[in-house]
C-alpha positions in Angstrom: 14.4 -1.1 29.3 17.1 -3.9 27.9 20.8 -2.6 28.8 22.4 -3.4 25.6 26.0 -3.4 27.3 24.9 -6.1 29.7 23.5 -8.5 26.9 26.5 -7.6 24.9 28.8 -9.3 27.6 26.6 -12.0 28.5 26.2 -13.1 25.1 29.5 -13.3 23.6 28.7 -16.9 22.1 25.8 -15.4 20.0 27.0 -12.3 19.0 30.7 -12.8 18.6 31.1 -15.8 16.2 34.8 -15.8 14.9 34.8 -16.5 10.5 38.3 -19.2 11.6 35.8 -21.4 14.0 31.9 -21.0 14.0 31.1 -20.8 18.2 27.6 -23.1 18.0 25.2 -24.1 20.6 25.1 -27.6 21.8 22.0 -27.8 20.2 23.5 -26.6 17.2 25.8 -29.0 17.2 23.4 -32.0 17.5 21.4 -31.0 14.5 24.5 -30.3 12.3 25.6 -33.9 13.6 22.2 -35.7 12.9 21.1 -33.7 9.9 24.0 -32.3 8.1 27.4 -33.1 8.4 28.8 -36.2 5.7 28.5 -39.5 7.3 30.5 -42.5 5.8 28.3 -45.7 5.0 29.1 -47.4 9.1 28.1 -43.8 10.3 30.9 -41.9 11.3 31.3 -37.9 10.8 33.4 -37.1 8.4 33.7 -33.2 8.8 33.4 -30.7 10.8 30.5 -27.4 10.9 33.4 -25.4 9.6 34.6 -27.8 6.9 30.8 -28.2 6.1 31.1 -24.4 5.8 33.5 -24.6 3.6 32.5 -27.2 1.5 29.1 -25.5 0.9 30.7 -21.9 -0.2 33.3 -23.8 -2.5 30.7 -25.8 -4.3 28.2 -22.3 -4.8 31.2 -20.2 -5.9 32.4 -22.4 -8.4 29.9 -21.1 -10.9 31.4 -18.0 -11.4 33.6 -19.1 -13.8 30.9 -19.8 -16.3 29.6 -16.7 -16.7 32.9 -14.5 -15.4 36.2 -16.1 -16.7 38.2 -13.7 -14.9 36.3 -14.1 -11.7 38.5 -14.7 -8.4 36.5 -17.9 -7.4 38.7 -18.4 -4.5 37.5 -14.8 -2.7 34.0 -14.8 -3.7 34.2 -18.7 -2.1 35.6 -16.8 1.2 33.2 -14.5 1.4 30.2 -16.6 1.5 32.6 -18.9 3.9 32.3 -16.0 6.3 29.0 -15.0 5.5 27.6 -18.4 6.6 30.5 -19.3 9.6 29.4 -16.0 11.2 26.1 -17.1 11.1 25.0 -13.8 9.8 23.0 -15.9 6.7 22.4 -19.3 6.0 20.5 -20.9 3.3 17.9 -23.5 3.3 19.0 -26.9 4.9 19.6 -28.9 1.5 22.0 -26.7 0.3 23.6 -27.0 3.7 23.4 -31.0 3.4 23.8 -31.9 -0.1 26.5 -28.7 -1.6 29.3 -30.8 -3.2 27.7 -34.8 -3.1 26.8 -36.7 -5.8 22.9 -36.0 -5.5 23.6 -32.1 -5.2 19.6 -31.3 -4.7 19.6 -27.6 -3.3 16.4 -26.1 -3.1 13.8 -25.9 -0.2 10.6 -25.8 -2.2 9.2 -27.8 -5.0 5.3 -27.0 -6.2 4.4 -30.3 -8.3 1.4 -30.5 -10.7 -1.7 -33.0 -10.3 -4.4 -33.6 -12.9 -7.2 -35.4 -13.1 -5.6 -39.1 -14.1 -4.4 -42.2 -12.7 -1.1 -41.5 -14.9 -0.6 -38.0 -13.5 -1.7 -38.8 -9.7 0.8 -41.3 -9.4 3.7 -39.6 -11.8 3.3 -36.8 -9.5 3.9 -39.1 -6.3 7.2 -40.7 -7.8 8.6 -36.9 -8.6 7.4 -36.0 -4.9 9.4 -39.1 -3.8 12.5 -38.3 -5.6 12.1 -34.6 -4.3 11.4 -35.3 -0.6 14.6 -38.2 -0.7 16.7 -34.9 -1.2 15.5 -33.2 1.7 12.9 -30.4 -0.6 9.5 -29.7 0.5 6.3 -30.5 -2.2 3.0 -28.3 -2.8 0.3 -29.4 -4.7 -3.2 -28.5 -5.8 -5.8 -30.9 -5.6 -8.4 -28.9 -7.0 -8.1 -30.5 -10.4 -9.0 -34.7 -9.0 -12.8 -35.2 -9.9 -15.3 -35.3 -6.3 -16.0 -38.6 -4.7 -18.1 -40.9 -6.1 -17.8 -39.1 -9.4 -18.6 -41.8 -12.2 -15.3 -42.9 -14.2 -15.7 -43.7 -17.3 -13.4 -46.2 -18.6 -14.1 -48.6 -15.6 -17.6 -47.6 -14.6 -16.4 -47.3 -11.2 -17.1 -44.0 -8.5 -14.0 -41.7 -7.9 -12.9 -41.9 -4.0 -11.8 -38.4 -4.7 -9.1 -36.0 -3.7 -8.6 -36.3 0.1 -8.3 -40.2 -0.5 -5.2 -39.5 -2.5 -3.9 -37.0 -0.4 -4.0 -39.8 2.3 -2.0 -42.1 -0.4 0.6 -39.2 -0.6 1.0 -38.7 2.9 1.6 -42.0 3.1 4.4 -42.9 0.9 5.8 -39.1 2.3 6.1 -40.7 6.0 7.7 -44.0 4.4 9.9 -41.9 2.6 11.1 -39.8 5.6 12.8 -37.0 2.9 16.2 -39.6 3.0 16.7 -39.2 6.7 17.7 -35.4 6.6 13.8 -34.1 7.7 10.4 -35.4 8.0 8.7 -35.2 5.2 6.4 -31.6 4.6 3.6 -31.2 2.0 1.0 -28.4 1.2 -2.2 -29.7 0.4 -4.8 -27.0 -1.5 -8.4 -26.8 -2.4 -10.4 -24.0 -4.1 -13.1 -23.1 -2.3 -16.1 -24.1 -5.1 -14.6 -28.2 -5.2 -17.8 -30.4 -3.9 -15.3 -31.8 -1.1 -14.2 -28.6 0.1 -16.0 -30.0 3.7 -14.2 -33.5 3.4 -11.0 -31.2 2.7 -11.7 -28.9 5.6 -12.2 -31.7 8.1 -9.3 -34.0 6.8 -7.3 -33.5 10.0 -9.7 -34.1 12.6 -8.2 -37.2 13.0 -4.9 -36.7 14.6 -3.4 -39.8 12.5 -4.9 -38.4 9.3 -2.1 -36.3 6.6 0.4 -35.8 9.2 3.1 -34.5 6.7 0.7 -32.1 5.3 -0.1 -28.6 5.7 -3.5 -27.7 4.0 -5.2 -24.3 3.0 -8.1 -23.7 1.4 -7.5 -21.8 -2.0 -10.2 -18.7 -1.6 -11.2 -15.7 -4.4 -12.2 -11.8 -4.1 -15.6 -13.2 -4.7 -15.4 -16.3 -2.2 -14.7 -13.3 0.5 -17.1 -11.1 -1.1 -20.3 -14.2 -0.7 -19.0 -14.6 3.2 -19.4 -11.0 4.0 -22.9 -11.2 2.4 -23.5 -14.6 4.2 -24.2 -15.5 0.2 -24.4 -19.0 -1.3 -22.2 -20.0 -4.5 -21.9 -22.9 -7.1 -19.6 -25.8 -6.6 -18.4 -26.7 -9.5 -16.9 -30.1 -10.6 -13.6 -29.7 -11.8 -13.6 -32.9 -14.2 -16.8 -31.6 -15.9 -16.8 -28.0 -15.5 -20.6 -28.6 -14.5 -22.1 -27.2 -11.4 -23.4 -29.7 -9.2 -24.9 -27.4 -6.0 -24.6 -24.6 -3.5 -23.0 -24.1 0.0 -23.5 -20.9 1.8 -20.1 -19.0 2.1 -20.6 -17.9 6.1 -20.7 -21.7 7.2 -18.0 -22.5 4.7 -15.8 -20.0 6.2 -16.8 -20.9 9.7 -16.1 -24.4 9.1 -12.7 -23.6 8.3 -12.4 -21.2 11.3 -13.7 -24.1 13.5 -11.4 -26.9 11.8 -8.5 -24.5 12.5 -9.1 -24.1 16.2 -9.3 -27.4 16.6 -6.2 -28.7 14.6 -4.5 -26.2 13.3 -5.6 -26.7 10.0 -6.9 -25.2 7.1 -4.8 -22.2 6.3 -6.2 -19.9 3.6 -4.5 -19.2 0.2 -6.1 -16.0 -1.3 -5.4 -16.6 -4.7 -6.3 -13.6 -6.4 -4.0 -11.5 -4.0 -1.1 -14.3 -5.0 -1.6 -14.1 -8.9 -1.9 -10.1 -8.7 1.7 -10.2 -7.9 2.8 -12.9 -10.1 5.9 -11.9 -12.2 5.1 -14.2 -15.0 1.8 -14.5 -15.9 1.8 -15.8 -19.0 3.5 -18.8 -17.9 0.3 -19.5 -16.0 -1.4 -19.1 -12.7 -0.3 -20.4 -9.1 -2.3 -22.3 -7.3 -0.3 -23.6 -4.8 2.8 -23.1 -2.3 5.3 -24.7 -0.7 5.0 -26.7 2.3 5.0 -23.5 4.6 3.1 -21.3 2.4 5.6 -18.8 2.0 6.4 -19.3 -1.7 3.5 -19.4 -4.2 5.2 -21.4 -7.3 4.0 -21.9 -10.9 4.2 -26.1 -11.6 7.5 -27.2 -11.4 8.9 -24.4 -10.5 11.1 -24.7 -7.3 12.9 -22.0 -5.1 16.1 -21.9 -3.2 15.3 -19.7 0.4 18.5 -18.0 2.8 17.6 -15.9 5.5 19.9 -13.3 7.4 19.8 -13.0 10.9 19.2 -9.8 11.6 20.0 -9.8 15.5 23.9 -10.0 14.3 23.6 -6.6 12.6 23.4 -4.6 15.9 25.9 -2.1 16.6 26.0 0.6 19.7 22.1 0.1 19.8 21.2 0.5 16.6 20.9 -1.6 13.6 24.2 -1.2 11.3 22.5 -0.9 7.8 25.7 -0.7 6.3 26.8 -3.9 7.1 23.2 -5.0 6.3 23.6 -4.0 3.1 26.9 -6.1 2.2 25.2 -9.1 3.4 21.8 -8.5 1.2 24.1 -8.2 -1.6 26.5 -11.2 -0.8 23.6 -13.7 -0.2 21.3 -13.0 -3.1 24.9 -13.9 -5.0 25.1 -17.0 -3.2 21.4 -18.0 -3.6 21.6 -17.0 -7.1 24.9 -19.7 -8.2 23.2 -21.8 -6.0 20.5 -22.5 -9.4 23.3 -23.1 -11.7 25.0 -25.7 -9.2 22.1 -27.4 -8.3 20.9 -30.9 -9.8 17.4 -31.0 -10.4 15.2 -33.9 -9.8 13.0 -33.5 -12.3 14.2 -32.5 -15.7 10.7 -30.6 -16.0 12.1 -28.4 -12.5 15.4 -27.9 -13.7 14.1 -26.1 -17.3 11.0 -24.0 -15.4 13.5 -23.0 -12.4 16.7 -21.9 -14.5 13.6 -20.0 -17.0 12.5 -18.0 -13.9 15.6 -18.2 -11.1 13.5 -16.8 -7.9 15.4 -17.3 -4.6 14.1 -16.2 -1.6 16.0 -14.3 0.6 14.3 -13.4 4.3 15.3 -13.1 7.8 15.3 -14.8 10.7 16.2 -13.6 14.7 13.8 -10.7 14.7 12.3 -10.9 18.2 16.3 -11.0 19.6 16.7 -8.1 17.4 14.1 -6.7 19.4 14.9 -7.6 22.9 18.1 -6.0 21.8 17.3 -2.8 21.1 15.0 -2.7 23.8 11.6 -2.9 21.4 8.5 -4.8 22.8 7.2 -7.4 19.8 3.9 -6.2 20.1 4.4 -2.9 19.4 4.2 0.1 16.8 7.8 0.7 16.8 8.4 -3.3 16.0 6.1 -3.0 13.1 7.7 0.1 11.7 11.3 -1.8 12.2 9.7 -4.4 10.6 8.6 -2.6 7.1 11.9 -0.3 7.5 14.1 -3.7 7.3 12.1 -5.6 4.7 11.8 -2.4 2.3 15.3 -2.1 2.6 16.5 -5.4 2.1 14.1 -6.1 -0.5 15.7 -2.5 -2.4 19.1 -4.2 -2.0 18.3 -7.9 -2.9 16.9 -5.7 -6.3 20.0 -3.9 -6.6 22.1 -6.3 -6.4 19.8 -8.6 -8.6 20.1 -5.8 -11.4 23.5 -5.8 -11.3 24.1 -9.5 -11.6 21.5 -9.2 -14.9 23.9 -7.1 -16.5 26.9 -8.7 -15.6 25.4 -12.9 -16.6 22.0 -11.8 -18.1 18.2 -11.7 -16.9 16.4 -15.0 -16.2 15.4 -16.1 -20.0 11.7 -15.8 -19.3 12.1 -12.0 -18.4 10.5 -11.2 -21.4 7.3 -12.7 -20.5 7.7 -11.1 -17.1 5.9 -7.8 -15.7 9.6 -6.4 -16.0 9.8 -6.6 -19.1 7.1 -3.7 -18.9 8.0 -1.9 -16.0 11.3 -2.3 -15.2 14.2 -2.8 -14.5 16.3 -5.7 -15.3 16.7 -8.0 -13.1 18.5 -11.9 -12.3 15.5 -13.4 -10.6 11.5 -13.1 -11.0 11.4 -13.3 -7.5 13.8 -12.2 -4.3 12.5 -12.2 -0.9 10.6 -13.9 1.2 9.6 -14.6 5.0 10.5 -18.5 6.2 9.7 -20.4 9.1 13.6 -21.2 9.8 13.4 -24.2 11.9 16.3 -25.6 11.1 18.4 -22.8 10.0 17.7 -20.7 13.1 18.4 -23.5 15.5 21.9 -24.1 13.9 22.5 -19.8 14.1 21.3 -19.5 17.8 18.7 -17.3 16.9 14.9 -16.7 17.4 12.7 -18.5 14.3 12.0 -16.3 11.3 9.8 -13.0 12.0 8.3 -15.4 15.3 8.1 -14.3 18.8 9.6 -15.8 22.0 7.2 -18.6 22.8 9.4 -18.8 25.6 12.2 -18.0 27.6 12.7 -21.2 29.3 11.6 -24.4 27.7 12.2 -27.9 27.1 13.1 -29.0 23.8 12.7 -32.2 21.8 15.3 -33.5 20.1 15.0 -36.2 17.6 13.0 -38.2 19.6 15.8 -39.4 21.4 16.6 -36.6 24.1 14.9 -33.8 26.1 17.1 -30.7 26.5 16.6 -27.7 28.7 17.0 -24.0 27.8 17.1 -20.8 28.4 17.4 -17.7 26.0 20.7 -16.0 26.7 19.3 -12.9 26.3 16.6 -13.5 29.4 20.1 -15.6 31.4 21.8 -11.7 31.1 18.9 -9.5 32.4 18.1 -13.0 35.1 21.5 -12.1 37.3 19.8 -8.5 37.9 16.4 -8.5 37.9 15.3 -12.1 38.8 16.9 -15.6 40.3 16.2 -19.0 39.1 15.7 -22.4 40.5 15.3 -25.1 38.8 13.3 -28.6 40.0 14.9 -31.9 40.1 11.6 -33.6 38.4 11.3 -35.7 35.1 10.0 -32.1 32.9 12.4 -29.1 34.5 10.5 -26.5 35.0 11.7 -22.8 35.6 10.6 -20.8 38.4 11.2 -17.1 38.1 11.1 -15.5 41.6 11.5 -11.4 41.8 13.9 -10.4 44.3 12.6 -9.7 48.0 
């Protein structure tokens, strides 16, 4: 069992972050230095992480006053100072880099439309341009772009179809390197019933091939429903609406299985499941997510993400709800303003996202909430934490969502939404949701999004430029008591964990 009072006092850094001057990691500090902090044109730092800080809860809370005369700006500004200098939340990493500059692009995730045309294949790739030069993430269906070799009309030429394109994207993505703040990142879909749906599962078998894209098959209740049976279904030409032949759903499915094994790739969308749940339908059907896949978007629509790190919000062994709660209700503020202050790309983005305002608000540090209380990850009492701290947040993110409807108004297309039915009235069509953290969770010190450990002693990659070595504080604490360490003088450090004679 984990002795909370020893990791306490081993890991004042991580748990004791004072609001006046944010304690980071040295890792920390090289991403904030490479990635976020304003450079001048010869390269030089210009601020510090807590004038960053600073600057990025000045810019958010300055929206008040539109909707709130009488608001005190300068304290709501504080509070998400401290909210993000104790590391407690932080949002997504282009709020972090762009909050106050002249491009001001704050959201995370961008879904982006394709049809089948040369004038809407390559409009789409200068908007994905313009998106990924600001640091936001692109998703896109393909599903619409005719097969290969499909006859084109006005030329009397053969389609090279959809993965070609995809290739073209990925492409001008690595080119455009999302403006030095990220690699680029792109979600590439397929539904199941395209005639390339092989050529789309197979894309990445070559380890040079679409190496800024995620991909995931798009799959139905009835695509599942033909694998269980080991049934065949139509394919289905998108540009004709004509079928055009059969593939068995087993070795469809098994294909994808294989193809994941081997590179990681497909994922699968299931988008039934995703448009069951989606708030507005009569704006249309999603059929595609962010990069990530955590946040199904209509076309156009983009979504600002924070995530709380929920290792910060233990108290004498137990998780301090109460202070859980102020933080829920702080942050889906923050992300909220953080709509209004953005500037949008697109003008098509800026009218769909202030129409529907989701955010996403998650969590990060999950498995060091766990080590800290003493929970193993792969256990029953981690998945009931789990549900207990999601339900909850997700009640508070709606209360607090409710309360900012009736104090600036629901998002204008509430009346098309399933609340308009049900209830009640609410800021945002959507609030929560789980992230990957990368970046975020590097700069807080924490463990990634809902991941576990991968390790406790590791060598990490930094820019291309540097190796570092670490070690989780949590496992340096219980090390001095349970275990020793030695560490080889070779090129890749290596840790050796001896018990104790």
């Amino acid at each position: 069992m984990v002795r909370l009072l020893m990791l306490k006092e081993a890991t004042n850094l991580y748990m004791q972050t004072t609001v006046s001057s944010p304690v980071l990691s040295n890792a920390a500090f090289q991403v904030l230095d490479k990635r976020i902090l304003r450079r001048d044109e010869s390269g030089t730092t210009l601020e510090t992480p807590e004038e960053m800080f600073r600057r990025v809860a000045g810019e958010v809370a300055k929206v008040e006053s539109q909707y709130l005369p009488q608001s005190d700006v300068q304290t709501i500004s504080e509070s998400f100072y401290r909210m993000m200098a104790s590391l407690d939340f932080l949002p997504n990493s282009p709020t972090l880099v762009n909050a106050g500059l002249p491009g001001g692009q704050l959201s995370g995730c961008f879904v982006l439309p394709i049809e089948d045309s040369m004038e809407s294949i390559f409009g789409t790739l200068k908007d994905m341009a313009l998106i990924q030069k600001t640091g936001g993430g692109t998703g896109f269906s393909f599903s619409h772009l005719r097969p290969r070799n499909d006859l084109i009309q006005s030329t009397r030429g053969k389609s090279s179809g959809p993965v070609s394109f995809m290739q073209l994207y990925d492409y001008a993505c690595q080119v455009n390197r999302q403006g030095g703040v990220r690699s680029g990142a792109n979600m590439g879909v397929m539904r199941y019933d395209h005639p390339d749906i092989l050529e789309f599962i197979r894309a990445k078998y070559s380890p040079e091939s679409l190496q800024t894209f995620n991909i995931s098959v798009a799959a139905t209740d009835q695509f599942m429903d033909c694998v269980g049976r080991s049934a065949d279904y139509p394919l289905i030409n998108p540009h004709t609406r004509q079928q055009v032949g059969f593939l068995n759903a087993r070795y469809v499915f098994d294909e994808i299985v294989k193809s994941a094994w081997r590179t990681g790739d497909p994922g699968l969308i299931f988008l039934d499941s995703i448009n069951k749940d989606n708030p507005t339908p009569q704006l249309g059907k999603i059929e595609a997510t962010n990069p990530c896949g955590e946040q199904p978007l209509l076309p156009y629509e983009s979504c600002n993400l924070g995530s709380i790190n929920v290792a910060h919000f233990v108290r004498d062994g137990q998780l301090d709800f109460g202070r859980l709660c102020g933080t829920v209700h702080s942050a889906v503020r923050f992300l909220d303003n953080v709509i209004d202050v953005n500037r949008y790309p697109i003008p098509q983005i800026e009218l769909r996202t202030k129409a529907n305002r989701k955010i996403g608000l998650g969590i990060m540090g999950f498995a060091d909430l766990l080590v800290l209380l003493g929970t193993a990850y792969d256990s029953e009492e981690a998945v009931a934490l789990a549900e207990q701290i999601m339900m909850f947040i997700s009640k508070e993110a709606r209360k607090e969502s409710s309360r900012l409807a009736e104090l600036k108004g629901v998002f204008p297309n509430y009346p098309a939404s399933v609340f308009a039915v049900q209830g009640p009235k609410l800021r945002n069509a959507t609030l929560t949701t789980i992230a990957p953290t990368g970046t975020i969770s590097l700069i807080a010190g924490c463990s990634s999004g809902i991941e576990p450990l991968f390790a406790i002693c590791y060598v990490r990659q930094m820019f291309g430029e540097r190796n570092d070595f670490a070690i989780h504080p949590f496992f340096e604490a219980l090390a001095g008591e349970y275990f020793h360490t030695e560490l080889q003088p070779i090129d890749t450090p290596v840790c050796t964990i001896l018990k104790p004679d």
